[in-house]
Backbone as JSON, one array per atom type, in Angstrom:
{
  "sequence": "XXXXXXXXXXXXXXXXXXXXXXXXXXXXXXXXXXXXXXXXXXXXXXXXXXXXXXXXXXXXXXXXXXX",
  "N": [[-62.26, 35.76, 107.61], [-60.1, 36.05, 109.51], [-60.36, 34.29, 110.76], [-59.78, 31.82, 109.76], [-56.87, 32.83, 108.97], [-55.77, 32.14, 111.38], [-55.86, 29.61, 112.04], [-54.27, 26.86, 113.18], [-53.98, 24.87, 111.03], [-53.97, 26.01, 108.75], [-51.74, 27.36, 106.47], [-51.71, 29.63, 104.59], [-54.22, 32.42, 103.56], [-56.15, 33.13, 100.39], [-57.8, 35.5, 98.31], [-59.56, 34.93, 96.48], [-62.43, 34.08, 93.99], [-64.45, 33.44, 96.74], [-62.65, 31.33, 98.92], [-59.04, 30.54, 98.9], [-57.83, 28.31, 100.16], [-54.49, 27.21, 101.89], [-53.25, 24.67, 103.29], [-51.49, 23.6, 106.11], [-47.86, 21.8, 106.03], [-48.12, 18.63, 105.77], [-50.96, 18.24, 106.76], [-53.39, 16.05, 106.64], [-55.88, 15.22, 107.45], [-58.4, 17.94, 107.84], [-60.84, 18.09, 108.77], [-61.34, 19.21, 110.97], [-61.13, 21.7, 110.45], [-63.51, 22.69, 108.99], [-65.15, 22.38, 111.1], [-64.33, 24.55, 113.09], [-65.45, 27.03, 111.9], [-68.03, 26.81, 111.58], [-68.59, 26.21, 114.01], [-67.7, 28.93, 114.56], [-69.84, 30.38, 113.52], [-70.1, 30.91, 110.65], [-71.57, 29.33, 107.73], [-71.05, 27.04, 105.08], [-70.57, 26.71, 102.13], [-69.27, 25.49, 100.31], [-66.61, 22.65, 100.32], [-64.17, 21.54, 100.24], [-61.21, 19.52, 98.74], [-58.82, 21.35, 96.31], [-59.12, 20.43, 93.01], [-56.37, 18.47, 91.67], [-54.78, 18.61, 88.43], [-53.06, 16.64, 85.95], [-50.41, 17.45, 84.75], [-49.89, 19.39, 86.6], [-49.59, 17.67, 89.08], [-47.54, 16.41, 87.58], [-45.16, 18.25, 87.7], [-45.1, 19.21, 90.06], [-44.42, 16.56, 91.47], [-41.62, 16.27, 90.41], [-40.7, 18.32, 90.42], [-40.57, 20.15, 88.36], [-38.45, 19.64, 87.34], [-36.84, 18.39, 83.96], [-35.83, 15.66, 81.81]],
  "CA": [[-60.94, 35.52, 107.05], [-59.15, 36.27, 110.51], [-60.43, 32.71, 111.81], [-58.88, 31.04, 108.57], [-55.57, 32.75, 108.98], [-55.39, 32.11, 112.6], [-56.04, 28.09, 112.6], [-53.13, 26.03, 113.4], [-53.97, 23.81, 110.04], [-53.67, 27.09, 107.36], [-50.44, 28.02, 106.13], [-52.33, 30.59, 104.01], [-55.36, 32.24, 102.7], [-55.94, 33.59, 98.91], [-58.97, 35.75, 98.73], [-60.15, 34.51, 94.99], [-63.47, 33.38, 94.4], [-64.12, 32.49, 97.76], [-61.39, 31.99, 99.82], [-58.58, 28.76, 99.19], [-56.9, 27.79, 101.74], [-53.42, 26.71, 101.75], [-52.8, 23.83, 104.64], [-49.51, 23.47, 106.57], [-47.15, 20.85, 105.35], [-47.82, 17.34, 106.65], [-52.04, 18.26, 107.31], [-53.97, 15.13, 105.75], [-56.95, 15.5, 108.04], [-58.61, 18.84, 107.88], [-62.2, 18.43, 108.93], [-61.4, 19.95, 112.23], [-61.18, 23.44, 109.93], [-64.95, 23.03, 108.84], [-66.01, 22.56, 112.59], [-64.29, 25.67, 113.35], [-65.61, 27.73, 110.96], [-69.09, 26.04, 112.04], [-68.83, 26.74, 115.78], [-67.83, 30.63, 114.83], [-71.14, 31.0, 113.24], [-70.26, 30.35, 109.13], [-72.22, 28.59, 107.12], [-70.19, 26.2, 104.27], [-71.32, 26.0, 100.86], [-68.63, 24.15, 99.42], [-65.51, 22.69, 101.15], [-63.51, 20.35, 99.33], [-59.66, 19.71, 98.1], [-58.71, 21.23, 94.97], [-58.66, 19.27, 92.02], [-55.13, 18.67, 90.29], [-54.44, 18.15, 86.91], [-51.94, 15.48, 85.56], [-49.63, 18.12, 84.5], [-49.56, 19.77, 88.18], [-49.11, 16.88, 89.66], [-46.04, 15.71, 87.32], [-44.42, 19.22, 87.64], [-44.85, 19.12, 91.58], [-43.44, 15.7, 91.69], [-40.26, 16.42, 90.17], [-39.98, 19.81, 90.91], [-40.03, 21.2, 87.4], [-37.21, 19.02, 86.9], [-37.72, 17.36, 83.12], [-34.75, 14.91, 81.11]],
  "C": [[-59.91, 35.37, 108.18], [-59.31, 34.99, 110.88], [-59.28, 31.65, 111.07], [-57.25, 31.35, 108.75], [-54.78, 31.94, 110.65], [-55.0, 30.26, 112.89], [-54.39, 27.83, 112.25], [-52.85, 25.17, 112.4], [-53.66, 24.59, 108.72], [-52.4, 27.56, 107.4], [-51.03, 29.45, 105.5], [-53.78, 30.93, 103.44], [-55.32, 33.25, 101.59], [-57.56, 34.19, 98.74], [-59.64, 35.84, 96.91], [-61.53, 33.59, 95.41], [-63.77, 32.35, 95.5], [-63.16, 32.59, 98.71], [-60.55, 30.52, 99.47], [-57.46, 29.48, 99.58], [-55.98, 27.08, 101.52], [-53.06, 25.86, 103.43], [-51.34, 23.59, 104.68], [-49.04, 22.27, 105.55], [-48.13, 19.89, 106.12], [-49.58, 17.41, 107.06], [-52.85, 17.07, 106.14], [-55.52, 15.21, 106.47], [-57.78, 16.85, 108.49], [-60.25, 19.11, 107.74], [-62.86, 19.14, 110.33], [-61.47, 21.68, 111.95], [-62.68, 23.68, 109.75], [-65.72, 23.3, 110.26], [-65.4, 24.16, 113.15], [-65.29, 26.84, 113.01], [-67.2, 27.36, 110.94], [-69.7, 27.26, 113.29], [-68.7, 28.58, 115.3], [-69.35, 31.12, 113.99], [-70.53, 31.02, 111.79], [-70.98, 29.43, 108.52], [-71.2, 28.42, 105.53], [-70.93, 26.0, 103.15], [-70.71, 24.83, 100.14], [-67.29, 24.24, 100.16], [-64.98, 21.58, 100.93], [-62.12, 20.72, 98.81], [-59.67, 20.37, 96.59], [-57.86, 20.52, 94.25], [-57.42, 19.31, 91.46], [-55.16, 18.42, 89.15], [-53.27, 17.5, 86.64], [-50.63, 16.33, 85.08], [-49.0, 18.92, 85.64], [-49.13, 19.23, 89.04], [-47.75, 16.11, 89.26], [-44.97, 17.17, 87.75], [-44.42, 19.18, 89.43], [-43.81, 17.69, 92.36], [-42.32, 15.85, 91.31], [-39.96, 17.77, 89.98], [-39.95, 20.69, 90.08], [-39.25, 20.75, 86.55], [-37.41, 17.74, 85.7], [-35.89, 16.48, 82.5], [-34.4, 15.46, 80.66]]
}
C-alpha cells in the first residue's frame, strides 16, 4: 500500500476490495504504475480503469448542476 501512496501518479488509495487507486489530475498514461508495482515484487491480478456509468459521467460533467 506504501508503494501506491508514494507514486508520483496516485493522488489516493481506498482500501475496498482490493485497493482503487485515485490518479492525480491530468494522468492519462498510467502503465508506468503497473511496472512499479512489478519491479517491487507484486504480482497483478487485475488492473484496469473503473467503469462509469452514464449517470456518473453526466453528474461529473456538469458538476451536479441540472436546469
Amino acid at each position: 500500500m506504501k508503494l501506491l501512496e508514494q507514486s508520483k501518479l496516485v493522488e489516493s488509495v481506498e482500501p475496498r476490495e482490493g485497493n482503487i487507486v485515485t490518479l492525480r489530475e491530468n494522468v492519462e498514461d498510467y502503465s508506468e504504475l503497473a511496472t512499479e508495482l512489478i519491479k517491487a515484487g507484486y504480482k497483478l491480478n487485475l488492473f484496469k480503469e473503473d467503469e462509469i456509468n452514464l449517470e456518473t459521467a453526466f453528474m461529473a460533467l456538469t458538476k451536479g448542476i441540472t436546469a
